[in-house]
C-alpha positions as CSV (number, residue, x, y, z in Angstrom):
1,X,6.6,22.4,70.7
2,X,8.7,22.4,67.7
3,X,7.2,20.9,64.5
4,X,9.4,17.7,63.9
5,X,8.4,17.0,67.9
6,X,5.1,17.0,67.5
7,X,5.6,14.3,64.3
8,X,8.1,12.3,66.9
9,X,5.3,12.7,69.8
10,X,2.2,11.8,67.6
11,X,3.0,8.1,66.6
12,X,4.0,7.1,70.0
13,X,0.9,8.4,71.6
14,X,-1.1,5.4,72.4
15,X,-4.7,7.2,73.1
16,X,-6.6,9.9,71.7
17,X,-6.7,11.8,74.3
18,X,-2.9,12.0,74.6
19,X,-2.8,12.5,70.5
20,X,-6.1,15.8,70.8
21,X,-3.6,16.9,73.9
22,X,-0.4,17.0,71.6
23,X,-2.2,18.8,68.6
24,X,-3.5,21.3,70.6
25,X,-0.5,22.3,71.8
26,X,1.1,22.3,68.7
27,X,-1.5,25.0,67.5
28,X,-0.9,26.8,70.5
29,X,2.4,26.8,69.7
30,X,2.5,27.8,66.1
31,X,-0.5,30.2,66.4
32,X,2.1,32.1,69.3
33,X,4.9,32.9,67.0
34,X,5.7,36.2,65.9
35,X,3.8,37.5,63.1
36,X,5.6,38.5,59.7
37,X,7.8,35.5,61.4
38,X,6.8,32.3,59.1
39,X,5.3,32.7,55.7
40,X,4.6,29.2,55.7
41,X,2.2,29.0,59.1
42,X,-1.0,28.0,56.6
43,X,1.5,25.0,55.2
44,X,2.6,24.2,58.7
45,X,-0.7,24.2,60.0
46,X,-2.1,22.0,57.0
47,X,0.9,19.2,57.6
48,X,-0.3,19.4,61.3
49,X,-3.3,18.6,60.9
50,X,-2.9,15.9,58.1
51,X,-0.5,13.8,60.4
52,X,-3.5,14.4,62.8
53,X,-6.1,13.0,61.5
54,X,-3.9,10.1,60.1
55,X,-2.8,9.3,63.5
56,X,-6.2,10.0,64.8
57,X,-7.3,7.5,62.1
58,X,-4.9,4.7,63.3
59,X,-5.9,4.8,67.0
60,X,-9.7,5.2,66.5
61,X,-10.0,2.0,64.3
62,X,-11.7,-0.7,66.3
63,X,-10.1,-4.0,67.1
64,X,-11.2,-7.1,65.6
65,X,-13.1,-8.6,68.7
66,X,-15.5,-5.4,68.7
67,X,-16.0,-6.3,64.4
68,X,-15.8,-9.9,64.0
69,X,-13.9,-10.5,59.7
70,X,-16.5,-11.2,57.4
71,X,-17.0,-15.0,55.5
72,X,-15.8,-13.2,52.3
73,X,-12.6,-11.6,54.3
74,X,-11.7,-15.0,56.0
75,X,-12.0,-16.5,52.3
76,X,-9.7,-14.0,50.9
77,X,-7.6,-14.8,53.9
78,X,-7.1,-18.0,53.3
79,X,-6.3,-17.7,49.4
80,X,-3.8,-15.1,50.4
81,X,-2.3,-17.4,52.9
82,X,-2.0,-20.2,50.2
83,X,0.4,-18.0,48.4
84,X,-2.2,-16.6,45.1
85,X,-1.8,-13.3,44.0
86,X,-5.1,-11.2,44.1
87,X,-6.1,-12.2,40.6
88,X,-6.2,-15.8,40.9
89,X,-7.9,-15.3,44.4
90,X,-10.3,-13.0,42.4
91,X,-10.3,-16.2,39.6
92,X,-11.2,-19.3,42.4
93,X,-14.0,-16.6,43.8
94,X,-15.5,-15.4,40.8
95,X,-14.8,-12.1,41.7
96,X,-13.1,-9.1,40.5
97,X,-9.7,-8.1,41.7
98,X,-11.4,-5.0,42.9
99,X,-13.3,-6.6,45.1
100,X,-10.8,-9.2,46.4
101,X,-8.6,-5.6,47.2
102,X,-11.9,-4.5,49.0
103,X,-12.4,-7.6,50.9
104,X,-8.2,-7.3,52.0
105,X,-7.7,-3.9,52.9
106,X,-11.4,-4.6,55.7
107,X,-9.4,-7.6,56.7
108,X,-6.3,-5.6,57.1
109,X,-8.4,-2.9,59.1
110,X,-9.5,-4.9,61.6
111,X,-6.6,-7.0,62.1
112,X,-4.8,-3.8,62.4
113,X,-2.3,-5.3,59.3
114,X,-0.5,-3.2,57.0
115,X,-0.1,-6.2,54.8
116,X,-1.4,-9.4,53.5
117,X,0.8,-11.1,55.1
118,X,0.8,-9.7,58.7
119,X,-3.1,-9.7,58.5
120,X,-2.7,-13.6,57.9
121,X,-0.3,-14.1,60.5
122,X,-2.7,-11.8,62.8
123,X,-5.9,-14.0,62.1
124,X,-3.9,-17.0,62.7
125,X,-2.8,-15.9,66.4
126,X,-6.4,-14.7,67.6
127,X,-7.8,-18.0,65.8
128,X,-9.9,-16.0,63.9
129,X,-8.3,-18.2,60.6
130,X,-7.3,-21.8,60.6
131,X,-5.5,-23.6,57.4
C-alpha cells in the first residue's frame, strides 16, 4: 500500500478494526521493501504511526449518550452560544479562562465538535442544551 493511500484510507475508515487492518498492512508493506532502498523507513514508519494513533483517537472517543456533558460544560455551552468570548464566559463564572478552555474542549469531545460553535449546534440537536 503506498504511503499517501494509507493517509487517504485511514480517515475514511469508520471502525477500528478496519483502521488496526489498514496499519498493519502498511507495516507490512513498508517493512517489505528492499533494504538500502529508503533511508527514510524510521521517518515513514514514525508518520505512520502518528496519523494512527490520531485516527485511532478520533474513532475510540465515546459518544455523548455513553458520557452525559457536565453542569459546568452545559454552562460554558450556553455562554458560548450567547456569543461571549472565553474571558467574559470565564468573568460571569468566576473562573479562569483556563478552565472555561477545559470545560470546552470535554464538551467538544463528547459532542464530537471541532468548534464552539458546532458543539453548540450539536447539543442543541440531541437536546442536551436548550436556550
Amino acid at each position: 500500500m503506498h504511503f499517501d493511500e494509507f493517509f487517504r484510507r485511514s480517515n475514511a475508515a469508520s471502525s477500528v478494526d478496519e483502521l488496526l487492518a489498514l496499519y498493519r498492512h502498511a507495516l507490512v508493506t513498508l517493512a517489505s521493501d528492499p533494504p538500502g532502498r529508503d533511508s527514510r523507513l524510521p521517518d515513514k514508519t514514525d508518520r505512520l504511526t502518528r496519523q494512527f494513533q490520531a485516527r485511532y483517537a478520533r474513532l475510540a472517543i465515546p459518544h455523548t449518550e455513553n458520557q452525559p456533558l457536565s453542569v459546568k460544560e452545559l454552562d460554558v455551552l450556553r455562554w458560548c452560544a450567547q456569543g461571549f468570548t472565553r474571558q467574559e464566559t470565564a468573568d460571569h463564572m468566576r473562573l479562569s479562562a483556563h478552565t472555561i478552555d477545559f470545560h470546552l474542549r470535554n464538551a467538544m469531545r463528547k459532542l464530537q465538535a471541532r468548534n464552539c460553535t458546532a458543539a453548540v449546534v450539536r447539543a442543541l440537536e440531541l437536546g442536551v442544551l436548550q436556550l
